[in-house]
C-alpha positions in Angstrom: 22.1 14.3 12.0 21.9 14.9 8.0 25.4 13.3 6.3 26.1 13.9 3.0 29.0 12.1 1.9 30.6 12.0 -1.3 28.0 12.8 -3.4 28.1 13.4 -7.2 24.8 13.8 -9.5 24.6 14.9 -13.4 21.7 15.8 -15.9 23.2 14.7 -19.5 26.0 17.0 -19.8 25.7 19.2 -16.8 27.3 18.2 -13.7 25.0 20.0 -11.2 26.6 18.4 -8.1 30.1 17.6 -7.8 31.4 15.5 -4.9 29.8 17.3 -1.8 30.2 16.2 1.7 28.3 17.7 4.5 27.3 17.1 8.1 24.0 18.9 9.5 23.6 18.7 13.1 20.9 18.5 15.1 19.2 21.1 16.8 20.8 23.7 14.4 20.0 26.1 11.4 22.0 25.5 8.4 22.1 27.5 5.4 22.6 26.6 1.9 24.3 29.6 -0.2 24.7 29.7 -3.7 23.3 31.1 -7.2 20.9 29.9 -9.6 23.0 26.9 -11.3 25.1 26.2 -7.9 23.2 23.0 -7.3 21.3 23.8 -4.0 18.1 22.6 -5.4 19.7 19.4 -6.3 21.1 18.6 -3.0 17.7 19.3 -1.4 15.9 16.8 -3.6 18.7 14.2 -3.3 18.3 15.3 0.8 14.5 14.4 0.3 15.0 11.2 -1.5 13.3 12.9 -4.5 16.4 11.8 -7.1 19.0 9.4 -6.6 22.4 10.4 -6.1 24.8 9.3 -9.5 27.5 8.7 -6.5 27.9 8.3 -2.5 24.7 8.3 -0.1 23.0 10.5 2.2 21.9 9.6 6.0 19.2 10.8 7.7 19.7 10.0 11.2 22.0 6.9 9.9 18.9 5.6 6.9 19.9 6.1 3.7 17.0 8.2 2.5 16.6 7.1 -1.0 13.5 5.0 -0.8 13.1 4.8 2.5 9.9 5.6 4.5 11.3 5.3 7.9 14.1 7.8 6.9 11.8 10.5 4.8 8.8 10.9 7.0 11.5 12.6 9.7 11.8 15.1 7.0 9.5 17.4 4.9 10.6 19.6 1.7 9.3 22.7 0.4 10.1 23.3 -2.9 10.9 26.7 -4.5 7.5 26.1 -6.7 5.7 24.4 -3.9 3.3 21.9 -5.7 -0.6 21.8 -4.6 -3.1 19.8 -6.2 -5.4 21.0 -9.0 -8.7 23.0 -7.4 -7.2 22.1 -3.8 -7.5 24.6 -0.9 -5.6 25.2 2.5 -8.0 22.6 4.1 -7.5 20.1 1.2 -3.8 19.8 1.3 -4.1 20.0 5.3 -6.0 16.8 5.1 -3.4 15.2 2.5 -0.4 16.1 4.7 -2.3 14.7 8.0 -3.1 11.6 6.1 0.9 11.6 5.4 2.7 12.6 8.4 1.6 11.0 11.8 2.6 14.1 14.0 0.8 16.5 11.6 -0.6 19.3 13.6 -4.0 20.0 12.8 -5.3 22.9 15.2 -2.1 24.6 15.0 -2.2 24.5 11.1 -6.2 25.6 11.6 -5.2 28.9 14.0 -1.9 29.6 11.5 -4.1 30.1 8.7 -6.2 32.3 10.3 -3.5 34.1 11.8 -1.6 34.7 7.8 -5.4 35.5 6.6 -5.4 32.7 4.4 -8.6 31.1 3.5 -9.2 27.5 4.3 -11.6 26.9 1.8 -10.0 29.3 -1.0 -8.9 27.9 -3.8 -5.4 28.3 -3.7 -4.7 28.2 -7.4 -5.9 32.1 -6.5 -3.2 32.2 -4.0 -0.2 34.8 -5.0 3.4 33.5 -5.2 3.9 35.2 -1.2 0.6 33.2 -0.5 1.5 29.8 -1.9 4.8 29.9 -0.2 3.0 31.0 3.1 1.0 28.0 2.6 4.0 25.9 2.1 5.9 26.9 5.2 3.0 26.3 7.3 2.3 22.9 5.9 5.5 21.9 6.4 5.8 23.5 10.1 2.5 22.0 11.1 3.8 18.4 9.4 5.4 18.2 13.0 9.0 16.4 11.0 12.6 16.7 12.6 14.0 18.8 9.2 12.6 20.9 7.4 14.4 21.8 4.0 13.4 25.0 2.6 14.2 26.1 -1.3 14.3 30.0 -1.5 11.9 29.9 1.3 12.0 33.7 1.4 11.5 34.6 -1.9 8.3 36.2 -2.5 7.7 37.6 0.7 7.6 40.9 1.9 9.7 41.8 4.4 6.8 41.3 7.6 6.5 37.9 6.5 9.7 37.1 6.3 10.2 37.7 10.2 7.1 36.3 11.0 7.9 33.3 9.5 11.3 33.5 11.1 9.8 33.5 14.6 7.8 30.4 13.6 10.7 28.3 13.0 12.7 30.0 15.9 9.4 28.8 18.4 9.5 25.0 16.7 13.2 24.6 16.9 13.0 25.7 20.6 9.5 23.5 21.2 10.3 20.2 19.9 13.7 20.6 18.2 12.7 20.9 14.8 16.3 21.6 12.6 15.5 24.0 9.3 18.0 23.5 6.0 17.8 26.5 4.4 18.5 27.2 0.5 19.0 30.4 -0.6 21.0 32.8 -3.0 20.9 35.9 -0.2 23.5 36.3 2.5 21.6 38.6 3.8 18.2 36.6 4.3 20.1 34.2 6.3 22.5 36.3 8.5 20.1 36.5 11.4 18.6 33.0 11.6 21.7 30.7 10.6 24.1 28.8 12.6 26.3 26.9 10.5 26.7 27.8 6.5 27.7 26.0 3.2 28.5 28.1 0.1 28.1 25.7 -3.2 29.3 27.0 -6.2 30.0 24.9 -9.7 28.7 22.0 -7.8 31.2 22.1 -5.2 31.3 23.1 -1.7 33.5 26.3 -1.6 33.4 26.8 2.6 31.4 25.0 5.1 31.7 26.5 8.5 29.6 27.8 12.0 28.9 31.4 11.5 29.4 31.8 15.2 33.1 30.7 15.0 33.6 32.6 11.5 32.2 35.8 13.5 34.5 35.5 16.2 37.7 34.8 14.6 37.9 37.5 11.8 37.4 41.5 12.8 37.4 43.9 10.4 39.6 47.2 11.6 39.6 50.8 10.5 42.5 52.5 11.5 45.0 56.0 10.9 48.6 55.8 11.9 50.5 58.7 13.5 52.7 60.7 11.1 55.9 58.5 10.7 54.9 54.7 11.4 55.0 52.4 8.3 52.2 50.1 7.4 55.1 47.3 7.3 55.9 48.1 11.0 52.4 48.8 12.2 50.6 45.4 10.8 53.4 43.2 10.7 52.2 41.0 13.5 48.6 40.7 12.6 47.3 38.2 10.1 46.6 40.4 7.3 43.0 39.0 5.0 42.3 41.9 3.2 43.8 45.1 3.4 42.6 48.5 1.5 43.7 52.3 2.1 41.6 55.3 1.6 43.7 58.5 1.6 44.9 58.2 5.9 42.2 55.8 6.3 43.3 52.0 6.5 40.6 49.2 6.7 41.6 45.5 7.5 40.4 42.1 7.6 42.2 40.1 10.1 42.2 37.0 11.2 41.9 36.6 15.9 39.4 37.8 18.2 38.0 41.2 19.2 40.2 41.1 22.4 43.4 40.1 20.7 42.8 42.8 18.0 42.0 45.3 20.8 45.0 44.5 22.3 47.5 44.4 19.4 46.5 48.1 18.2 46.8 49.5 21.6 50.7 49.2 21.6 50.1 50.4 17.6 50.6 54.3 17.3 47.7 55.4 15.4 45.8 58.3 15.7 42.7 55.9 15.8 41.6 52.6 15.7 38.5 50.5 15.8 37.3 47.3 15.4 34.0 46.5 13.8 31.6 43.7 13.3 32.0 42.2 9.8 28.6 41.1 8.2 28.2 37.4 6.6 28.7 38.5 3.4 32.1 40.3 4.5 33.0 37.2 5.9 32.5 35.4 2.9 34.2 37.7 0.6 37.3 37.3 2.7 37.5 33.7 3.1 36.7 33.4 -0.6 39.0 35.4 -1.9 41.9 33.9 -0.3 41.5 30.8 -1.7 40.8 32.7 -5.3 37.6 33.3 -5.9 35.9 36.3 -6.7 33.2 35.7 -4.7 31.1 39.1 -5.0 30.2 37.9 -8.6 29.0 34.3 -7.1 27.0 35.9 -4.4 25.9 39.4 -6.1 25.9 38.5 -9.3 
């Protein structure tokens, strides 16, 4: 388990982290949300032990991880700009990272870079920005570490990739139980892998919740009343998030489960109802907006 508690950190005048407290668990995905400036990057590197937190302390598995062999080689970071040494190739920085990390896997790292086509003895200052992250991921995969924390792990890579590198992580958390933190800017890149999100914004942590549980809880509803019933009589017992109306056409965003939405509309007189499933980024407009923040310019820009 990853605890974050309390922790503040500031570059001259810019506060980039602002009192954050977090608990990864084990065994799970968690994903970082937040735009340029939020302060994702700066929690991973404090995560890492990279920089040293201005206040509170960070556990990995109950070591503070500042300075602390024991507590960073359970974890390995891959950095938006992932860093390789000058005129190294794949094979170089294999050797490095075995040198580095005790359970680094050597013939699986061997057969993944034969299997993304990249060459073991190319330079990789050649590499495109998709390659280098490639090489990143599978470096840090291969590295055979607990966590893995991911910066924009996804950017630069084509849509393929993306799932390919997806179904890696999906085989290594199932294998040996390998938990990913992942930092990203896109909803939508994280949707399908995640279990548990964080949205930062300013420095701060806006919502920190399981996806599972926000999924299950909140139903979006498209509805049209029969001639005659009010909206005040028709929704009065539901817990109204969001509400918008379209000529006859009422969509909803309530707060209970698919069965006790079912339920409520079916003593409702509408001409039709249904209840559909709400993406992450719905759900996080929602929540977000409740609490006053205009989220769709923190997450769309």
């Amino acid at each position: 388990m990853i605890e974050i508690r309390d922790v503040s950190k500031r570059f001259e005048e810019i506060q980039a982290v602002d009192h954050v407290s977090i608990n990864i668990k084990e065994d799970s995905v968690f994903g970082l949300i937040g735009t340029n400036g939020a302060g994702k990057s700066t929690v991973l590197r404090m995560m890492s032990g990279v920089i040293r937190p201005d206040e509170g302390e960070i556990l990995v598995d109950g070591i503070p991880v500042f300075d602390r062999v024991e507590a960073k080689e359970r974890l390995f970071f891959i950095a938006d700009e992932p860093y390789f040494f000058a005129n190294a190739t794949p094979e170089d920085m294999g050797r490095y990272y075995n040198s580095i990390f005790p359970r680094f896997n050597q013939s699986q790292y061997r057969e993944y870079l034969e299997s993304f086509d990249l060459g073991k003895r190319r330079k990789v200052g050649t590499f495109s920005k998709g390659m280098k992250k490639q090489l990143a991921i599978l470096c840090g995969i291969c590295a055979g570490t607990k966590y893995l924390f991911c910066d924009e792990t996804f950017d630069g890579l084509d849509p393929v990739m993306r799932q390919g590198i997806k179904s890696l992580m999906a085989r290594e958390m199932d294998e040996r139980g390998m938990t990913p933190i992942i930092a990203s800017h896109n909803l939508r890149e994280l949707e399908d892998i995640c279990d548990h999100v964080g949205l930062l914004h300013k420095g701060g942590v806006l919502l920190s919740r399981e996806l599972e549980e926000m999924k299950c809880n909140i139903q979006k509803v498209q509805c049209v009343l029969e001639a005659g019933v009010s909206e005040e009589t028709a929704f009065q017992g539901l817990d109204v998030v969001k509400s918008e109306k379209r000529g006859s056409l009422y969509t909803l965003t309530v707060r209970g489960s698919r069965e006790e939405i079912i339920n409520y509309f079916g003593s409702v007189d509408t001409i039709f109802f249904e209840a559909l499933p709400l993406s992450l980024e719905e759900i996080f407009i929602s929540e977000t907006e409740v609490v006053g923040y205009d989220i769709k310019k923190i997450i769309l820009g």
